[in-house]
C-alpha positions in Angstrom: 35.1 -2.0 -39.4 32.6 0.6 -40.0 31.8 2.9 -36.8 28.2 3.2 -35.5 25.9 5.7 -36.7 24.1 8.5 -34.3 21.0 9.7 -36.8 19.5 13.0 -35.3 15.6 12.3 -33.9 13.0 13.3 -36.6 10.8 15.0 -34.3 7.8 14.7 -36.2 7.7 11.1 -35.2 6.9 12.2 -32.1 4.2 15.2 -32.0 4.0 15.0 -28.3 7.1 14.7 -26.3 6.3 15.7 -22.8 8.4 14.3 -19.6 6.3 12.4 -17.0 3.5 12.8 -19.8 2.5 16.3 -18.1 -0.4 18.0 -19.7 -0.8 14.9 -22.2 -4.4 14.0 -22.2 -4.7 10.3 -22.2 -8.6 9.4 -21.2 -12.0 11.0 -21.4 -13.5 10.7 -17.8 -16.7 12.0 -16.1 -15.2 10.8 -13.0 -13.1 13.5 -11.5 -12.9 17.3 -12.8 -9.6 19.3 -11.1 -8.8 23.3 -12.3 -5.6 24.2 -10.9 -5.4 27.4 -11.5 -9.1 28.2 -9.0 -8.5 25.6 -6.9 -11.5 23.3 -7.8 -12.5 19.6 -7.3 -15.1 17.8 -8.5 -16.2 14.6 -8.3 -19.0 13.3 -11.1 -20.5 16.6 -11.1 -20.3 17.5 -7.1 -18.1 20.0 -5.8 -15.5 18.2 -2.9 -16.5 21.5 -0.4 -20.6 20.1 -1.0 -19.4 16.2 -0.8 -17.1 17.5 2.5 -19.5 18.9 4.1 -23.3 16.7 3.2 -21.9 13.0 1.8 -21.0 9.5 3.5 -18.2 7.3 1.8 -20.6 5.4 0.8 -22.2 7.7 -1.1 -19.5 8.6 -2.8 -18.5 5.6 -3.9 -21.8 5.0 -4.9 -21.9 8.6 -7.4 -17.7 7.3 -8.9 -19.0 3.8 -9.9 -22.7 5.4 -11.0 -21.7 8.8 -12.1 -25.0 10.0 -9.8 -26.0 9.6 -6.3 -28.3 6.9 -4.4 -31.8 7.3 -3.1 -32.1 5.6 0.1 -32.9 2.4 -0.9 -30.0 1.6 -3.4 -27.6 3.2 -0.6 -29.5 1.1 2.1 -28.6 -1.8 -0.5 -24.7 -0.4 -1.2 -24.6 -0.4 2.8 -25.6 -3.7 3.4 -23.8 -5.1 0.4 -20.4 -3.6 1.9 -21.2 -5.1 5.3 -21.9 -8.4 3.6 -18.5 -8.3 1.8 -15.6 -7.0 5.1 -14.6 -10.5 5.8 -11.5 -11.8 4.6 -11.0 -16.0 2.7 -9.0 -17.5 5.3 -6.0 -18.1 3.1 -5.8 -14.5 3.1 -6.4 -14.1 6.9 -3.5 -16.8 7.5 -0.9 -14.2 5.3 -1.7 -11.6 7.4 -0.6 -13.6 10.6 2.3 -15.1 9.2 4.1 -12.7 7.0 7.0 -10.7 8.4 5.9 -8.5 11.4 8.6 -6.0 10.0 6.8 -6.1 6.3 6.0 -2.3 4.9 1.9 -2.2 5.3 1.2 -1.4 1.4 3.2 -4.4 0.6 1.5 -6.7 2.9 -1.7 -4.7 1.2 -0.5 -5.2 -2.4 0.2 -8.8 -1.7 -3.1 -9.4 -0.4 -5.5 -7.7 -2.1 -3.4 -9.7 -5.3 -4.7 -12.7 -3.4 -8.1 -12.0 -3.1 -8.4 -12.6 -6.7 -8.4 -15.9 -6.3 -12.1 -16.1 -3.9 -14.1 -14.1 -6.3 -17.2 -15.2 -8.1 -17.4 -16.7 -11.4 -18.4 -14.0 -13.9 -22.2 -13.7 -14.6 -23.7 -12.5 -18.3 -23.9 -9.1 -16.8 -20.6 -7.6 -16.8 -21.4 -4.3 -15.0 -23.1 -5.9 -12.1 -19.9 -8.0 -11.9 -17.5 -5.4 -12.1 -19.8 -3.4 -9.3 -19.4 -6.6 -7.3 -16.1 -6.8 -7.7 -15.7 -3.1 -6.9 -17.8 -3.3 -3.3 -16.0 -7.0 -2.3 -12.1 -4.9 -2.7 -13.5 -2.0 -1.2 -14.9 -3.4 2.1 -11.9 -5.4 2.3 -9.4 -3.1 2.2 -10.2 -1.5 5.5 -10.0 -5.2 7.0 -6.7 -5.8 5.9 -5.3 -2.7 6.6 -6.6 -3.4 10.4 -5.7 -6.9 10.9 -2.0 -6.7 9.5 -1.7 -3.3 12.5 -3.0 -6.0 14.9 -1.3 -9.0 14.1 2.2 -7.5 13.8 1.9 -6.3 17.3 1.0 -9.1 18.3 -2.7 -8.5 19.2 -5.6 -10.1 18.3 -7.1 -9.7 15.2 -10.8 -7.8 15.4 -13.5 -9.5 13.0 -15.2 -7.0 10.9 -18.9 -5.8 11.9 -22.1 -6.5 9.8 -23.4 -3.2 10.0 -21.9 0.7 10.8 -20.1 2.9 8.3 -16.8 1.6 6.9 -15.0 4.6 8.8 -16.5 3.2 11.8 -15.9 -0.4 11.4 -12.2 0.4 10.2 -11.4 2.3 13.6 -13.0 -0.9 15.4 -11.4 -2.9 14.2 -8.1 -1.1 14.3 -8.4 0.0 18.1 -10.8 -2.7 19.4 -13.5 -0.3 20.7 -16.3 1.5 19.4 -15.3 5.0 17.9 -16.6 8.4 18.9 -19.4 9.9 17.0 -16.2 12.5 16.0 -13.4 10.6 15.3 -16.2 8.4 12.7 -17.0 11.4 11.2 -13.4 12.3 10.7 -12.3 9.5 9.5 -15.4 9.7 6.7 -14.8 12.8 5.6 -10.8 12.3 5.6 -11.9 8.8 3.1 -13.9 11.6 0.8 -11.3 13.6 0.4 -8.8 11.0 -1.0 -11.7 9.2 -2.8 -10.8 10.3 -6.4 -8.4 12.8 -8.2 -8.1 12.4 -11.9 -5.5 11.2 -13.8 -2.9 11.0 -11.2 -0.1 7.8 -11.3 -2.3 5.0 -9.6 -5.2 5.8 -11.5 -3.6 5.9 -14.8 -1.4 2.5 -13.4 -5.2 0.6 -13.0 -7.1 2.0 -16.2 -3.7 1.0 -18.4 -3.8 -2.6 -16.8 -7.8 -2.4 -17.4 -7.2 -1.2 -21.2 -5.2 -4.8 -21.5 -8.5 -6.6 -20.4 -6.9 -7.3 -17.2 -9.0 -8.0 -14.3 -10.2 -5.5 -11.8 -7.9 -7.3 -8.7 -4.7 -6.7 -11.4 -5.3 -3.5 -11.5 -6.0 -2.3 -8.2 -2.8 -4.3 -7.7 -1.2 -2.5 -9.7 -2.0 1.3 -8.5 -1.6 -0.2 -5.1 2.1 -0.4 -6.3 2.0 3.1 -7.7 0.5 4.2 -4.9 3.1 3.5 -3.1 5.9 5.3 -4.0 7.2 8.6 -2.1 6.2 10.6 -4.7 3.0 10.1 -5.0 0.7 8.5 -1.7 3.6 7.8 0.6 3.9 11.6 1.0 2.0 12.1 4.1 3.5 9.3 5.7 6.6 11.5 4.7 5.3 14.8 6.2 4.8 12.8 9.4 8.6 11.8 9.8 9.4 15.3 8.9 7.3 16.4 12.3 8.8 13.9 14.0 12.4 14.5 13.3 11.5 18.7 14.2 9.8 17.0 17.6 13.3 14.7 18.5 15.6 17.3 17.3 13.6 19.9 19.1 14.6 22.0 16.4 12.8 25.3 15.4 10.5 24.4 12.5 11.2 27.8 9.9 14.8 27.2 10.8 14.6 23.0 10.0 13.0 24.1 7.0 15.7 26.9 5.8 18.2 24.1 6.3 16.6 21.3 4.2 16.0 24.1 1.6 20.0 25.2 1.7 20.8 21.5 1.3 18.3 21.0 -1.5 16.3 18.5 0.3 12.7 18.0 -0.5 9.9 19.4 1.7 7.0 16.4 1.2 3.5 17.9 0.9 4.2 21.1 -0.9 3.6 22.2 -4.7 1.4 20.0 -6.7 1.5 19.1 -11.0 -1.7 20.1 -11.3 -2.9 22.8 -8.1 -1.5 26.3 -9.0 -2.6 27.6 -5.7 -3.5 25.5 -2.6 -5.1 22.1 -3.1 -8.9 22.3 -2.0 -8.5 19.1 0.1 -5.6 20.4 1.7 -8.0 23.7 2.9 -10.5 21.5 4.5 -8.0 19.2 6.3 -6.6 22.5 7.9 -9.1 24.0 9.6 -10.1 19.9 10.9 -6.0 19.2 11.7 -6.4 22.6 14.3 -9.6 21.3 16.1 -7.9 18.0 16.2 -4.9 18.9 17.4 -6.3 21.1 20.2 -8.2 18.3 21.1 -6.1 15.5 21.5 -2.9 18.0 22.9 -1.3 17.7 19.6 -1.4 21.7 18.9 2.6 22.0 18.9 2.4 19.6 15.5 -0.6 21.8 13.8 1.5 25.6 15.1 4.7 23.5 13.6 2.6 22.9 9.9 1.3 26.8 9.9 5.6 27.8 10.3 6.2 25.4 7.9 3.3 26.4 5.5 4.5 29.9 6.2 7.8 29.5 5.4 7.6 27.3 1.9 5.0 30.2 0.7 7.5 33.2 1.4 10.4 31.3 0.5 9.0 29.3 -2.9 5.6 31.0 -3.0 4.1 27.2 -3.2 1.2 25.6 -1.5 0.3 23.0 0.6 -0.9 19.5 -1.2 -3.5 17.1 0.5 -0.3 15.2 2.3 0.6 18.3 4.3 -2.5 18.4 6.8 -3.9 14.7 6.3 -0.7 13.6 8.2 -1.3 15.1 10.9 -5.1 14.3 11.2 -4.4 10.3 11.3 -1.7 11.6 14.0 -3.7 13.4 16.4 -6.4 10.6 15.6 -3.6 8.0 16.9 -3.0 6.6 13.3 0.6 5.2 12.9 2.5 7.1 10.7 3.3 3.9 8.2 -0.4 3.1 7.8 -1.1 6.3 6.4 -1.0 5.5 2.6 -2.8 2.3 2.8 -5.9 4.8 4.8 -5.1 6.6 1.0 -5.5 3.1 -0.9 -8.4 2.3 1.4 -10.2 5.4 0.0 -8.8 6.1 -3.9 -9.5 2.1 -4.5 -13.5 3.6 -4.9 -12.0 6.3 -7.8 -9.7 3.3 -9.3 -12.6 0.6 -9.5 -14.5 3.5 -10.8 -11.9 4.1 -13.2 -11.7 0.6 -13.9 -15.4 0.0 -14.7 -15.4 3.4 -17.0 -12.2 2.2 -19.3 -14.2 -1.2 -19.5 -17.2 0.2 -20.9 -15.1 2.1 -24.0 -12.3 0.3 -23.7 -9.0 0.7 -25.8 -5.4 -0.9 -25.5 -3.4 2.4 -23.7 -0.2 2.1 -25.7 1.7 5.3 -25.8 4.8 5.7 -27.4 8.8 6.2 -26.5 11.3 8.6 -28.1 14.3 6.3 -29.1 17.3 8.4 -28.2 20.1 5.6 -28.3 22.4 4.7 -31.4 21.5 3.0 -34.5 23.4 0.3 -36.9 26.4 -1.0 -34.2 28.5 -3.6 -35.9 28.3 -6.6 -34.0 31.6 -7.8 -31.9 32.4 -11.4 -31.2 32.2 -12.0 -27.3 35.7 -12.6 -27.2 36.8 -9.6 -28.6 34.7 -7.3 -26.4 
């Protein structure tokens, strides 16, 4: 019987062999523009300090699915339009109060936002004013989800959504219950900015390759919902948090928890970044706001914990902190639960992935990369009952 064959892999079958697909350009995009090396983020054109400091969500969403900014009346339109669209099919609302109380909040948001595929309109001729429709109905529901699955697994009542206010505003209503402080809206709206969009990161490329198959939009936000998910890449800051946590129970000495983890090889969430060379520019802005917070809400032993821990990862693996690192302890010291905090990420990047989506639409081509084959060639076959 003749053995099998290894061949040796003819490497110019494969001119681009890079693990995780790191530095492989995939799509052109005027969505999102990152330099690592300065620190820089742009979104369509706008720096994230100018956005940061001038935009509302809104807006923002507004310039990823337009490539340009509103004047008042189309955002006065985008406003209402969002307002119009927060309430959830009741099929919907009736998963939210019957799945399990115990359910991971991104899967009851996966699940759901799946489901809301079923209520939306029949297509019109125009397929760009359907995809933007289908882009504002996900996006002011999101927040409604997120805020009736908190409620209903603690057994409170579910709060309908308003018809009017910012979607940070309405999301902390409907959350807590009670109107939200001129502050806390205006940190939760620049903490939405922040995550809105960055490139070509795994959700993003997750929705534009489920696009590229002519997919619907509710797929593919499904679909980087899914991505999102994962420890790696959004559930990060809810990871950060449980490291906080675990410092505060073990009253522990945060350089000295850190030195430890480091010794046993353990992973310190929220550092180092594939594309940031130096610190992430979102990361810089939710500092200096995680400090005021903090100090205001009696929290400052978590934001003096971060600095020690920021601190000690840059003398001891000269690396930097990511977005995760501060956002965490934001949504803490604003009373967030730690477990919610990647579905506030999906309730923000869903504006960059339907912006996506609508962009890979326009010019769209099937995303089929290739695999190396590394396994063995020409086995003899073996009868089952000889194996």
């Amino acid at each position: 019987m003749a053995e099998s064959t290894n061949t040796e892999i003819d490497l110019s079958q494969y001119p681009h062999i890079n693990k995780g697909l790191a530095g492989i350009v995939a799509f052109s995009s005027t969505k999102s523009f990152i330099d690592g090396e300065k620190g820089e983020l742009i979104y369509a054109g706008y720096d994230i300090d100018t956005l940061a400091e001038n935009a509302s969500f809104e807006e923002v969403c507004f310039l990823l699915w337009n490539d340009r900014l509103p004047n008042q009346e189309e955002l006065d339109g985008l406003n209402t339009k969002l307002q119009n669209n927060r309430e959830l099919p009741e099929p919907v609302l009736n998963y939210i109060k019957s799945t399990s109380k115990n359910a991971e909040p991104m899967a009851v948001l996966r699940t759901a936002v799946s489901m809301l595929g079923d209520f939306h309109e029949v297509q019109t001729d125009d397929d760009k004013e359907f995809r933007l429709n289908q882009a504002i109905s996900i996006t002011a529901k999101i927040p409604t989800v997120i805020a009736a699955f908190d409620r209903a697994r603690n057994g409170k009542n579910i709060v309908a959504p308003l018809d009017e206010k910012s979607t940070a505003y309405n999301f902390l209503y409907m959350l807590n219950d009670e109107e939200p402080g001129e502050k806390a809206e205006q940190t939760m709206n620049l903490c939405l900015i922040l995550h809105a969009e960055h490139g070509m990161n795994a959700s993003t490329f997750t929705n534009r390759a489920i696009c590229s198959t002519e997919s619907d939009m509710y797929s593919s936000v499904t679909g980087a919902i899914g991505a999102l998910k994962g420890p790696l890449h959004g559930g990060a800051n809810q990871q950060v948090m449980n490291m906080l946590m675990d410092i505060e129970e073990k009253d522990a000495d945060p350089v000295e928890y850190v030195h430890g983890r480091l010794e046993r090889k353990e992973k310190i969430m929220g550092f180092g970044h594939r594309v940031y060379k130096t610190m992430d520019p979102r990361a810089r802005i939710l500092r200096g706001m995680s400090k005021e917070l903090s100090e205001e809400t009696g929290h400052e032993n978590l934001y003096e914990w971060s600095e020690a821990i920021l601190k000690t990862m840059k003398d001891e693996k000269d690396i930097d902190p990511n977005v995760d690192f501060f956002s965490a302890t934001v949504y803490y010291s604003m009373g967030i639960k730690p477990d919610l905090y990647t579905c506030i990420f999906a309730m923000s990047r869903v504006s960059g992935w339907t912006g996506h989506y609508i962009e890979q639409a326009e010019n769209n081509r099937l995303v089929r990369p290739r695999a190396m084959y590394v396994g063995e060639k020409n086995k003899d076959w073996v009868p089952v009952e000889n194996r």
